[in-house]
C-alpha positions as CSV (number, residue, x, y, z in Angstrom):
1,X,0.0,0.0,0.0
2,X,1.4,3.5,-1.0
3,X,1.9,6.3,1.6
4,X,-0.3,8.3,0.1
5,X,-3.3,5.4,0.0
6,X,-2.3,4.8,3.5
7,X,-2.6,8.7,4.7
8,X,-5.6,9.0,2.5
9,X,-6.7,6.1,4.7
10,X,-6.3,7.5,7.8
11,X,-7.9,10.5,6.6
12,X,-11.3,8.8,5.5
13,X,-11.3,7.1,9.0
14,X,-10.8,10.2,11.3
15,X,-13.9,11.5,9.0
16,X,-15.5,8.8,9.5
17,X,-15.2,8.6,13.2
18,X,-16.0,12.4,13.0
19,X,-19.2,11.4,11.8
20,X,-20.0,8.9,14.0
21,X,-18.9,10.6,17.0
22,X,-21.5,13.8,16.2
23,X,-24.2,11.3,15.6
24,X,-23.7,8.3,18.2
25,X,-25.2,9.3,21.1
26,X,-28.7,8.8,19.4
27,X,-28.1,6.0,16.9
28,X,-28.7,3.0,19.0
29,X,-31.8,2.3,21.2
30,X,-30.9,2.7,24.4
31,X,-29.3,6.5,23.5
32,X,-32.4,7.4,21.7
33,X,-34.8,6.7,24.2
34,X,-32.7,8.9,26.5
35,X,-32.9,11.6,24.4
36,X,-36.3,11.1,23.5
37,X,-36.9,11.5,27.6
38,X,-34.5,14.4,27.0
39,X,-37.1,15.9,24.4
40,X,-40.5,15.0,26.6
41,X,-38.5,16.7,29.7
42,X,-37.7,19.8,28.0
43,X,-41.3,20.1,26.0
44,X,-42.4,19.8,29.4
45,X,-40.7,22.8,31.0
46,X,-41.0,24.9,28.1
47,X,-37.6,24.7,27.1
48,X,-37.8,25.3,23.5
49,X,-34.4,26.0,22.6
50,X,-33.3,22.5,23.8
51,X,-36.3,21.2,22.4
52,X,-35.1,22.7,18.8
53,X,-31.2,21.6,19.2
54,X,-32.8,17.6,19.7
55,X,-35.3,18.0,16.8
56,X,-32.5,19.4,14.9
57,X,-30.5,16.1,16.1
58,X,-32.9,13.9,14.5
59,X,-35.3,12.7,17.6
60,X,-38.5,12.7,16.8
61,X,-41.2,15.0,17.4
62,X,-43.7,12.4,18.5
63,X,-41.4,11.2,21.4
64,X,-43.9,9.7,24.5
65,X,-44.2,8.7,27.6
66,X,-45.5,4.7,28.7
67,X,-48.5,6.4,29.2
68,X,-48.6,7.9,25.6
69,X,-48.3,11.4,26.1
70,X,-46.4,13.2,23.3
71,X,-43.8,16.2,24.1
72,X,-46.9,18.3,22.3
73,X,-48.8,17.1,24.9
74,X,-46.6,18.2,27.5
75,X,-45.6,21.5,26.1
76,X,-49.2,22.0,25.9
77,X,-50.4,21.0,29.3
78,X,-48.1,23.3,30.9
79,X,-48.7,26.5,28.4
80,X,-45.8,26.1,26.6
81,X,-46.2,28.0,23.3
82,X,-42.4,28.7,21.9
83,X,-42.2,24.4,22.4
84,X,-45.9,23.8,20.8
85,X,-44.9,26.0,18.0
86,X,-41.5,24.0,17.7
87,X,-42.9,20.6,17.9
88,X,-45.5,21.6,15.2
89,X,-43.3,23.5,13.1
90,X,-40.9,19.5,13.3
91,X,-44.5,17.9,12.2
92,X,-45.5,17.1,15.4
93,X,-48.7,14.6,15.3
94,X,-51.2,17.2,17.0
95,X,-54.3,14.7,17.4
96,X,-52.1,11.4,18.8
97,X,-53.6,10.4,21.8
98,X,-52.6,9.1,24.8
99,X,-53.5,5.7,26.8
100,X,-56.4,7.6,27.9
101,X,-57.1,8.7,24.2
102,X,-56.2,12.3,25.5
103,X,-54.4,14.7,22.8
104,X,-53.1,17.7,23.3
105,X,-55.8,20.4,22.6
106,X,-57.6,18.6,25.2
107,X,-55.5,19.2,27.7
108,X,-55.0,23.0,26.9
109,X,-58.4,23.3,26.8
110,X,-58.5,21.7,30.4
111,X,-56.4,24.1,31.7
112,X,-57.5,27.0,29.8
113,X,-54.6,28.0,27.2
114,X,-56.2,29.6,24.9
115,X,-53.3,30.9,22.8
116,X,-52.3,27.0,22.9
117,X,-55.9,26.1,21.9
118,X,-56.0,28.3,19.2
119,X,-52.6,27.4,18.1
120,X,-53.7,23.7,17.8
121,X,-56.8,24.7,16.4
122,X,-55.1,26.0,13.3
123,X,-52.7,23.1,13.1
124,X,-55.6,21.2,12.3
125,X,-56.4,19.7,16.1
126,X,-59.5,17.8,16.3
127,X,-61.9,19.9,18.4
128,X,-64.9,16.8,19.2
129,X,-61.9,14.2,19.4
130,X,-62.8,12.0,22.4
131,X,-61.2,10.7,25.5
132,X,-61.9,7.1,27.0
133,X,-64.7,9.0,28.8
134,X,-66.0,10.6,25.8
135,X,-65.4,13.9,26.5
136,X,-64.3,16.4,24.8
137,X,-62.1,19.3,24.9
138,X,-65.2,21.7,25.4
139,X,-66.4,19.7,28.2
140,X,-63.3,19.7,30.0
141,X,-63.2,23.8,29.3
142,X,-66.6,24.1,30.4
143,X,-66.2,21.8,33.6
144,X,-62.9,24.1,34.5
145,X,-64.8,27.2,34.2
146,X,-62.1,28.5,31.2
147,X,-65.0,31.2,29.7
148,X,-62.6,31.9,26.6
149,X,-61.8,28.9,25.7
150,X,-64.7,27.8,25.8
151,X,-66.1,30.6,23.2
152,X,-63.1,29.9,21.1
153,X,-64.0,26.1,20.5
154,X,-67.1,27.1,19.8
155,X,-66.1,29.7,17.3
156,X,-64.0,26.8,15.9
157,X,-67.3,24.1,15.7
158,X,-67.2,22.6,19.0
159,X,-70.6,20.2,19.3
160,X,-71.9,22.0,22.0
161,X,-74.3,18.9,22.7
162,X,-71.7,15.9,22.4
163,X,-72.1,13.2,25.4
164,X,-69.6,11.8,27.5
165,X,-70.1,8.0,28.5
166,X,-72.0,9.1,31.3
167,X,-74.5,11.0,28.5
168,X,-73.6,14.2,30.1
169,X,-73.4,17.5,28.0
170,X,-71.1,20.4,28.5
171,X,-73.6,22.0,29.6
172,X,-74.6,19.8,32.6
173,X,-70.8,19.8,33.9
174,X,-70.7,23.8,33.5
175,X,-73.9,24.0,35.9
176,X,-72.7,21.1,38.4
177,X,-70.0,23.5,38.9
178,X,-71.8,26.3,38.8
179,X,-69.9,28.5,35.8
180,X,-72.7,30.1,34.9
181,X,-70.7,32.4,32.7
182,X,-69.8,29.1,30.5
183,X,-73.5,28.5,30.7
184,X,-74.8,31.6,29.3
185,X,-72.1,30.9,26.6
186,X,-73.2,27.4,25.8
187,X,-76.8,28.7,26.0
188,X,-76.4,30.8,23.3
189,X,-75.3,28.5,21.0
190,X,-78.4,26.2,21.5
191,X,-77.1,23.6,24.3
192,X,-79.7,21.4,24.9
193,X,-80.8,22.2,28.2
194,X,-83.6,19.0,28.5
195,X,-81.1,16.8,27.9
196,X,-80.7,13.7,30.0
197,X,-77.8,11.9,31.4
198,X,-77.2,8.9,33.6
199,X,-75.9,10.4,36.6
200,X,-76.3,10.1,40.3
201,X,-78.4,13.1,40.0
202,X,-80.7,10.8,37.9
203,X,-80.5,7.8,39.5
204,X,-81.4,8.8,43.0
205,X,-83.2,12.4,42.9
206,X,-85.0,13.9,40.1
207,X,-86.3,16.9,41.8
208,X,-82.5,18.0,42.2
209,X,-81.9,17.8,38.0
210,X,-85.2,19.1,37.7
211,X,-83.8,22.1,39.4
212,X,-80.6,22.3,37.6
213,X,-82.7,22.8,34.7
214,X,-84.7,25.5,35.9
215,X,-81.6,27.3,36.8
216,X,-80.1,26.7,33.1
217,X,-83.4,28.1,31.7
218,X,-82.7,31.5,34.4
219,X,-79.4,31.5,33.5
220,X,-80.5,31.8,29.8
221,X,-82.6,35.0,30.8
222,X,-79.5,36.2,32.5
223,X,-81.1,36.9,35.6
224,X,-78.2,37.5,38.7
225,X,-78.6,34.2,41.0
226,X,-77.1,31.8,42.6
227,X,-76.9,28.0,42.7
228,X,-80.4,27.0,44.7
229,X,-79.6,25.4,48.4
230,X,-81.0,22.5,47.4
231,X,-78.9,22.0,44.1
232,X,-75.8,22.2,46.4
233,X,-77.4,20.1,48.8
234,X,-77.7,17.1,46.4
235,X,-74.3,17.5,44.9
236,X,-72.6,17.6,48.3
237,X,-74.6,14.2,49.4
238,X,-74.0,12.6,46.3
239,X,-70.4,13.8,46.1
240,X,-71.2,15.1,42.2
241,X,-69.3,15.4,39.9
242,X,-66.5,12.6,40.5
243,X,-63.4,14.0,39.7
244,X,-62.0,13.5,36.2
245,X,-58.1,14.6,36.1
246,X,-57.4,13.4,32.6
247,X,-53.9,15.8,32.6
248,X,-50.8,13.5,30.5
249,X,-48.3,11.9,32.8
């Protein structure tokens, strides 16, 4: 072999190693699902200029947890626009779900992001998608109270009268918690406020959901009053609504 073939050798090797060093750390299995972790940990902080540098490294956008939830999910549970942006802007999958069939506009929605929501919204998020529960992201809005959310997922083409798997309405959970604010809202919009659901309320006490939907129909005349004794009474003995804390983990 000729000096030169063996310099030129050398040379291709060192660039090879080059190579290989810069790209290692996430080329086998075990390194990639550190920095996939890496990715979920900073989506979840709102770190997006770490969570740029490992796009830019070649880990995926649609990193998740055991449990399913995405580093969109993440970034948008905690508020996180700069990382939502990012993780969209690497083709982030905005409706994969979680175990729970939870996705990320639902979770915003749940704890009232609206920017978020309405940056999902235009990356094509599916506003009626459904968790295990069959709720959807209005439903969680309305439940939490979040007023402008809850407008904007209207605006958007939110089913206003989609059932969960307990055939309750968004506008059941929004007067169970008394946001009458989200009710007025939902009113408008024609919320069906005879509907029926098989609840507690239901099962053990018509008079009480009789009188939640007598305070719906005030609400709808926007009369200033409050939730009757009686209302509270029957929610307080029946321990109503259970809780339903759906957030990615």
């Amino acid at each position: 072999m000729s000096l030169w073939s063996k310099l030129f050798g050398i040379t291709k090797e060192m660039s090879s190693n080059r190579g290989v060093e810069r790209h290692t750390p996430y080329h086998d299995a075990t390194n990639v699902a550190i920095a996939e972790d890496d990715l979920i940990r900073a989506a979840s902080r709102g770190d997006a200029a770490m969570v740029h540098s490992l796009l830019a490294k070649g880990i995926t956008a649609d990193a998740r947890r055991s449990s399913g939830a995405t580093a969109l999910m993440l970034a948008a549970q905690g508020g996180h626009l700069e990382a939502v942006r990012t993780l969209l802007a690497a083709n982030a999958d905005v409706n994969a779900k979680t175990n729970d069939d939870v996705t990320a506009l639902f979770v915003a929605a749940q704890e009232g992001h609206i920017i978020v929501v309405q940056t999902l919204i235009g990356a094509h998020g599916n506003i009626n998608a459904k968790n295990n529960k069959a709720a959807t992201p209005l439903f969680m809005a309305s439940q939490r109270g979040h007023l402008d959310v809850v407008r904007l997922l209207i605006a958007a083409g939110a089913d206003v009268n989609s059932k969960d798997s307990d055939e309750q309405t968004a506008l059941m959970v929004a007067a169970y918690r008394g946001r009458r604010d989200v009710m007025h809202a939902l009113l408008g919009v024609g919320a069906d406020v005879n509907a029926k659901a098989k609840t507690v309320l239901q099962h053990y006490s018509l008079p009480p959901r009789r009188a939640i939907a007598n305070w719906c129909k005030h609400c709808s005349t926007r009369e200033p009053i409050s939730i009757p004794r009686k209302v509270t009474m029957a929610l307080q003995r029946y321990s109503w609504p259970p809780r339903r804390d759906t957030r990615p983990s």
